[in-house]
N, C-alpha and C positions, 0 to 999 in steps of 0.2 A: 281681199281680206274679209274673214269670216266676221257679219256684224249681229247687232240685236236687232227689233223689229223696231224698237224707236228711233236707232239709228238709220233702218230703209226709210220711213217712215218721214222721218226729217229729212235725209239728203232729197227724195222726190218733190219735197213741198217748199224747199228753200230759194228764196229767190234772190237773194245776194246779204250782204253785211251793209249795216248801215254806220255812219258816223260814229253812231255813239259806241259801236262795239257790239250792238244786239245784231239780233240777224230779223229780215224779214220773212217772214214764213206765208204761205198759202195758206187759205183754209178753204175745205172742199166741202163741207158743211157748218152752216151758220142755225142756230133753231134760238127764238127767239121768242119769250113772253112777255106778259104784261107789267111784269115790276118794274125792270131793268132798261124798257126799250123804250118807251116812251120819250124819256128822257135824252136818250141819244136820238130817238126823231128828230125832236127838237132841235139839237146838235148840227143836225144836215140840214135843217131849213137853216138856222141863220145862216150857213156857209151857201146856201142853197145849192147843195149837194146831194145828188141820187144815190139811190142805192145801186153798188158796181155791180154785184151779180145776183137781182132776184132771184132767179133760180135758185140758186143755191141757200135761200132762204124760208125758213120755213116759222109760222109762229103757232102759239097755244094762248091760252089762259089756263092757268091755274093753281095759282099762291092765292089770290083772293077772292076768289069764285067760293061762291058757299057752295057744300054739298045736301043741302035738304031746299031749298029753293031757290033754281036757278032762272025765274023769269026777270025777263029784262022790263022796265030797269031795276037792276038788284035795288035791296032793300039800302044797301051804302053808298049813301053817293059817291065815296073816294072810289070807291071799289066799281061803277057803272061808270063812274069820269075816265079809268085807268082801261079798263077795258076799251070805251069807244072811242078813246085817243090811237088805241091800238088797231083797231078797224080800220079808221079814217088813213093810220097812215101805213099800213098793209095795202089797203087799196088804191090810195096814190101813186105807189110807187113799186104797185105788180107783185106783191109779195104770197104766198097764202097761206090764208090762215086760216085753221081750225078752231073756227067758232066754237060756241057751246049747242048743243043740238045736231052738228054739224055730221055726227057719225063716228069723228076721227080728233075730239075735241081730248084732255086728258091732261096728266103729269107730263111737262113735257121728254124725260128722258125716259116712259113708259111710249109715248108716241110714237117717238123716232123710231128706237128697234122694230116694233110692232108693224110699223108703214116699210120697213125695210129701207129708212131713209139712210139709216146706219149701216156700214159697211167699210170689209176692211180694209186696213192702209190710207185710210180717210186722216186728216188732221179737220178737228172739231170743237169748235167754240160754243158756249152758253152762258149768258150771264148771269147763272148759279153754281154754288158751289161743287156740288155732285153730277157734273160733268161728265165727271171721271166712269158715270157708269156704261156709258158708252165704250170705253177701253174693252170691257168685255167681248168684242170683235175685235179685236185687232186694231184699235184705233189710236192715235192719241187726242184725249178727249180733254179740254182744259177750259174752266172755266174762269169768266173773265168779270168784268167792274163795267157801269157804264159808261168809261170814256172810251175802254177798251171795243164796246159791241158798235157804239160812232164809229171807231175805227173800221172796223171789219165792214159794217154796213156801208161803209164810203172806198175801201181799198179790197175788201176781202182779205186784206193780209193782218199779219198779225205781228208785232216785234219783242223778239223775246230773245232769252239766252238759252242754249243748249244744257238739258239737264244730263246731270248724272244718272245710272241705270242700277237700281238693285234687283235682284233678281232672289222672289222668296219664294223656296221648294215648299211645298207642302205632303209629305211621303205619310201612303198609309190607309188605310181606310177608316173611315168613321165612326163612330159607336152610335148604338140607336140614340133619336132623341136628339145629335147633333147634327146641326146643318151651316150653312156657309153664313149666316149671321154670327154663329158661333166663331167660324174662322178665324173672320175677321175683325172680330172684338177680341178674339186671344191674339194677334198679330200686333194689333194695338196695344192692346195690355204689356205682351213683350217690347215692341222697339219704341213703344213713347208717343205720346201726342208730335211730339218734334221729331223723329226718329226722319222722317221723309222729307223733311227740308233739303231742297236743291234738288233732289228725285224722283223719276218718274220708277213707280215698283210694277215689274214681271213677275205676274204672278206663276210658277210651272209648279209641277208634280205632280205625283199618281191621283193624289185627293184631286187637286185643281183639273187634271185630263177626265175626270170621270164625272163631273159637275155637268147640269144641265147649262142653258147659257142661261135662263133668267138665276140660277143660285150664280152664276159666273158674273149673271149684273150685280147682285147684291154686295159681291165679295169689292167687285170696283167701286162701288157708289160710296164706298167708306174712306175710300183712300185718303181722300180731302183731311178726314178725322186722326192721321196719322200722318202729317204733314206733307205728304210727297204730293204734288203737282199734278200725278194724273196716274192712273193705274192701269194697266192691261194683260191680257191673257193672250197666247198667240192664238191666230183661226184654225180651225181643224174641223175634219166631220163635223161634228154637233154644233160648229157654226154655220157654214154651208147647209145642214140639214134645218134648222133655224130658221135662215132667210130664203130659201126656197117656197116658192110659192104668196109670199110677200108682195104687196100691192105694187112694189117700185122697183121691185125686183127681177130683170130681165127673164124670161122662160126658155126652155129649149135650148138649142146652140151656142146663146146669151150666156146663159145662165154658164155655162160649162165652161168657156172663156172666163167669166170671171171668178168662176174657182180655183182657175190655171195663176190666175194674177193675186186674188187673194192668198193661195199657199202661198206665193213668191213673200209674202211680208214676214211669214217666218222667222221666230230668231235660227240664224245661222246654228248648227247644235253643238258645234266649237265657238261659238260667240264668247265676245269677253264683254264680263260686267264689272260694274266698278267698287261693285261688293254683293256677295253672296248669303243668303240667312237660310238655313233647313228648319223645318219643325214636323214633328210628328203629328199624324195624326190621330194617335192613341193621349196623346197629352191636353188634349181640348176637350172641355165638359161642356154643357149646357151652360153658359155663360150670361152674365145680368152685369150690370152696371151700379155700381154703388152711390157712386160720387156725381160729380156734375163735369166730368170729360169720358168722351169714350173709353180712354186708358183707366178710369178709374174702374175697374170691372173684377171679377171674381167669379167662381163656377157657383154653380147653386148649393151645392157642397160646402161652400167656404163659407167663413166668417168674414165681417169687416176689417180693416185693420187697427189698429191700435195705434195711435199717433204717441203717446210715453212711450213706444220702444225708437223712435224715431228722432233724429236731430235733425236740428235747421231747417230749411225751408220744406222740406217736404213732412216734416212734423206740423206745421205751419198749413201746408197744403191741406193734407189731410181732417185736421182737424174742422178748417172752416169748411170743406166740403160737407163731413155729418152732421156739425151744428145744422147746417142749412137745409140737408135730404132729413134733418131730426131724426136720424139712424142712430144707434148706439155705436160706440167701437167695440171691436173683441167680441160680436154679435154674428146668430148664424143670420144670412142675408134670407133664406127660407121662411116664411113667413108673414113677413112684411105686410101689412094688410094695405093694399089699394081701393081707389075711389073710382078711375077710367082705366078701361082695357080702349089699344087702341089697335086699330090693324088696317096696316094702309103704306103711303106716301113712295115716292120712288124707291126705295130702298125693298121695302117688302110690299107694294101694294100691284102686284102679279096676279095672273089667272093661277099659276099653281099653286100661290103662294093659301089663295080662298079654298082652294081644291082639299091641299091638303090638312087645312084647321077645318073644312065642313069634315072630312072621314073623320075624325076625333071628336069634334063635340056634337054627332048628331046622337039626339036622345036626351043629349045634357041640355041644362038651365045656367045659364050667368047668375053667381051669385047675388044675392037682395041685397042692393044699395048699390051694384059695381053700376057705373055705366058704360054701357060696349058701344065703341064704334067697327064699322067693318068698312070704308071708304075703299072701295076700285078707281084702281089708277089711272083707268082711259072708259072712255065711253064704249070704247068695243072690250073691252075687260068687264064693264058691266051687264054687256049685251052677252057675250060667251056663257058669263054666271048665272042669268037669269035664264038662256036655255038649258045651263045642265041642273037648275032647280036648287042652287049653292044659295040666294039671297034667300030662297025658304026654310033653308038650314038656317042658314043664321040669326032669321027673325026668330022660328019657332026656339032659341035655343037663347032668345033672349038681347042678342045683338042689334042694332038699329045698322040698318042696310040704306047706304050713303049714296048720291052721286057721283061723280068723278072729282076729284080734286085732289090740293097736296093738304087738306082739312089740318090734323090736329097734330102736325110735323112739327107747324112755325104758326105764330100768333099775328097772320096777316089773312086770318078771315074768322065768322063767325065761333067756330070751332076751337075754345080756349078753356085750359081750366081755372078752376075759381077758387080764389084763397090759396090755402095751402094745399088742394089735394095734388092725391101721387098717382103717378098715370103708370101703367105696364105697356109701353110704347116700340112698338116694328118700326120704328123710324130712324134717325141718325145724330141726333142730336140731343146733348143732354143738358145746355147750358143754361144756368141761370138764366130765369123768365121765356127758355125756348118756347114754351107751349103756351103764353099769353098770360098767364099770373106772374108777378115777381115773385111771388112765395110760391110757385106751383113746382112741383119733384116730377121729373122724368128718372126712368129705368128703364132702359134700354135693353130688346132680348128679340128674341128671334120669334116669328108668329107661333109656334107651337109651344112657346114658353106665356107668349101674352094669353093663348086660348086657356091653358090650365091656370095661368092667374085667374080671368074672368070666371072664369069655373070656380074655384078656390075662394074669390074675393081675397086673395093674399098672392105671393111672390111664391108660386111651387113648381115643384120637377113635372116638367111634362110627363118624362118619362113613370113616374109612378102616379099622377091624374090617368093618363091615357092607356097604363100599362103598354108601353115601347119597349121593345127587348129585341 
C-alpha cells in the first residue's frame, strides 16, 4: 500500500501500543540543552536511572548563553548554575556535549543539521518547540516538555498518538524579494494559528523542490506556529547534497548506501493524505506580522485590519493585538518606525541567511537610533562568516556582530528589549513579552526585510531599499 513518509517513518520506529492507547515509538535522535534537561537529570537520579542510549544523545547550550560574553563563569548565576548542571550530567552519564568554545557549541537545531547529526527517516526529539526544523530532511522531528526528555533520556522511546497528514503544495516560482520566511508566514496567515492541530504538514511543490535545505529549515521550524506537531519535506538531491561531506556523515560506499535508504522514506507519489492545501506561489508578498501571533501577518503592501468591520471574537482579537503593537487599524504596515533590527535564532540565524543581508547592505549604514543585532547560530556559522569577511560587513554597516546563541528570539538571556520598543525580528515568535519586555513589540519578517528595516529605521520593502527585481 502506497504511504507518506511519516507514515514509513512511523511504522520503522513503532515499538508496540501501550495500555492507554498511545503507541510507543523509538527515537533515533535525542539533542538536548540547557533549559529543559536539567531538570529531567534530576528525574533519573532520584529513579537512579541512566541514560538508555548516550549515543544517541547529543547536548548544546544555548537559550541563555549571552552572545557578547561568554567566559565562564557567566555573569548570571542562574545562567552558569544551568549550564554546569548540564556538564556535570552529560559527563556522568557519557553523553556529549558541545560546550561553548568547543568548535561545535550553537542553536541547538542550527547544530544538529550542520554535524550531519540529522538525517533522514530519523524520528527526533528536543525539548523546544521548533523541533520541527529538522523535518526539513526527511525526519519527524517533535518537540517535547521535560517529563517527556526524562522519558526519552531513561527509555529512548517516546509515547504518543499517530497524527494526521496534511500535505501543502506550494506551485510556482517566487517573486524577487520573497523567500521561505515569506512562505511560511503566508501558510500561517492562510490555515490559522490552530489550522495544524493533530497534524504533522508535508510540505511538496515546485517552490518547496527548488528551495535550498537551510530556506527548507526555515520553512519547518514554523510549523509549531501553525499548530501541526512537526513539519517535513521529503529527502532528495539537495538533501543528500547537503549532508554530504558532514562531520557524522558516512563517506564513500557509506555514504551511497545511505542515500539508497534515505530515498526509500519518500512519500509514495500515490500516497494518500488526510487533507490536501495548494497555494501559489505568485500569491505570497514580502510578508510582516502585525499583531502578536504569526497568523496575525499582512504583505508589506497591506494595511492593518480594521477590527469595526469585524464581529465577535475575532473583532475582540484584533483589536487587543494593535492596542498592544500601538499600530493603528486601517494603517499601511509600511512605515512603522523600529528601535532593534534583529537577525539570528534557529529560524533565520544560517550562514546563507548572513551571506545574503551582507550582498544588500554592504555600503549602507543602520539607521541613527535602530539598534542591529546580527547573532550566528553556531560557532561554526560564526567561524565560516568571519572567513568570508560577512562580520565586517555587518559591523561597518553599523550592526553589532554577536556570538553564537538563540540571543534576542526569547527573553532567557541578556539580550531583551526595553519598554515598549519594537523590534524588526528573523525569529519565530511574536507573543506578548516574547523578546524580554512586557511592553516590548515583535514583527516578524524574513532577514532581507529586517535588513531594509535597519536600513530605513522603519518597517520597508526590501524590495525597493535593495532594489530586488
Amino acid at each position: 500500500m502506497a504511504k507518506n513518509l511519516f507514515q514509513k517513518v512511523w511504522d520503522d520506529h513503532v515499538v508496540g501500543q501501550l495500555d492507554s492507547g498511545q503507541y510507543q515509538i523509538f527515537i533515533a535522535l535525542h539533542l538536548i540543552h540547557e533549559v529543559t534537561s536539567p531538570q529531567a537529570f534530576g528525574m533519573l537520579k532520584d529513579k537512579g536511572l541512566p541514560v538508555a542510549y548516550p549515543d544517541r544523545t547529543f547536548a548544546t547550550v544555548d537559550h541563555i548563553i549571552p552572545t557578547d560574553d561568554q567566559r565562564r563563569p557567566l555573569a548570571d548565576e542562574m545562567a552558569e548554575k544551568m549550564i554546569q548542571v548540564l556538564a556535570d550530567a552529560t559527563d556522568e552519564h557519557q553523553v556529549e556535549f558541545f560546550a561553548p568554545q568547543s568548535g561545535s557549541q550553537g542553536i541547538v537545531h542550527v547544530v544538529g543539521p550542520e554535524l550531519g547529526l540529522t538525517q533522514p527517516g530519523m524520528t527526533i526529539c528536543c525539548g523546544d518547540s521548533h523541533t520541527s526544523t529538522h523535518g526539513a530532511f526527511g525526519t519527524i522531528a517533535l518537540g517535547i516538555g521535560t517529563s517527556q526528555v526524562r522519558d526519552v533520556l531513561a527509555t529512548q522511546t517516546l509515547a504518543m498518538d499517530p497524527l494526521k497528514v496534511r500535505c501543502i503544495k506550494v506551485e510556482g516560482e517566487l517573486r524577487p524579494g520573497v523567500g521561505a520566511k515569506d512562505v511560511i508566514l503566508h501558510i500561517i496567515r492562510v490555515l490559522g494559528v490552530n489550522g495544524g492541530v493533530g497534524y504533522a504538514y508535508e510540505y511538496a511543490g515546485s517552490t518547496i523542490e527548488s528551495m535550498t535545505m537551510e530556506e527548507r529549515m526555515t520553512l519547518c521550524n514554523m510549523s509549531i506556529e501553525g499548530g501541526a506537531r512537526c513539519g517535513y519535506i521529503n529527502p532528495d538531491k539537495t538533501t543528500f547534497d547537503f549532508l554530504k561531506g558532514t562531520e557524522r556523515v558516512p563517506s564513500g560506499q557509506g555514504f551511497e548506501l545511505l542515500t539508497e535508504k534515505w530515498q526509500s522514506y519518500a512519500s509514495d507519489a500515490d500516497a494518500i493524505y488526510d487533507d490536501e492545501v495548494v497555494i501559489s506561489a505568485s500569491d505570497i508578498g514580502p510578508t510582516v506580522t502585525w499583531g502578536i501571533t504569526p497568523a496575525q501577518a499582512i504583505t508589506i503592501d497591506e494595511s492593518t485590519p480594521d477590527p469595526t468591520q469585524m464581529e465577535g471574537l475575532d473583532k475582540s482579537l484584533v483589536d487587543d493585538a494593535l492596542k498592544y503593537m500601538q499600530i493603528p487599524a486601517n494603517t499601511p504596515i509600511k512605515g512603522t518606525p523600529i528601535d532593534v533590527a534583529f537577525l539570528g535564532s534557529c529560524t533565520n540565524g544560517r550562514l546563507s541567511d548572513f551571506k545574503k543581508v551582507a550582498e544588500l547592505i554592504k555600503g549602507m549604514k543602520v539607521s541613527d537610533g535602530v539598534k542591529a543585532l546580527a547573532v550566528p547560530g553556531s560557532e561554526k556559522v560564526d567561524v565560516a562568516a568571519r572567513e568570508l569577511g560577512l562580520n565586517k560587513v555587518f559591523t561597518d554597516a553599523g550592526f553589532e556582530w554577536r556570538k553564537a546563541g538563540c540571543s534576542m528570539c526569547l527573553a532567557m538571556n541578556p539580550d531583551k528589549l526595553i519598554g515598549n520598543e519594537i523590534c524588526a525580528s528573523s525569529s519565530n515568535r511574536n507573543f506578548v513579552g516574547r523578546q524580554g519586555s512586557p511592553t516590548g513589540r515583535t514583527v516578524l519578517m524574513s532577514p532581507m526585510m529586517v535588513a531594509a528595516a535597519a536600513i530605513k529605521g522603519e518597517i520597508a520593502d526590501a524590495r525597493e531599499v535593495f532594489g530586488l527585481e
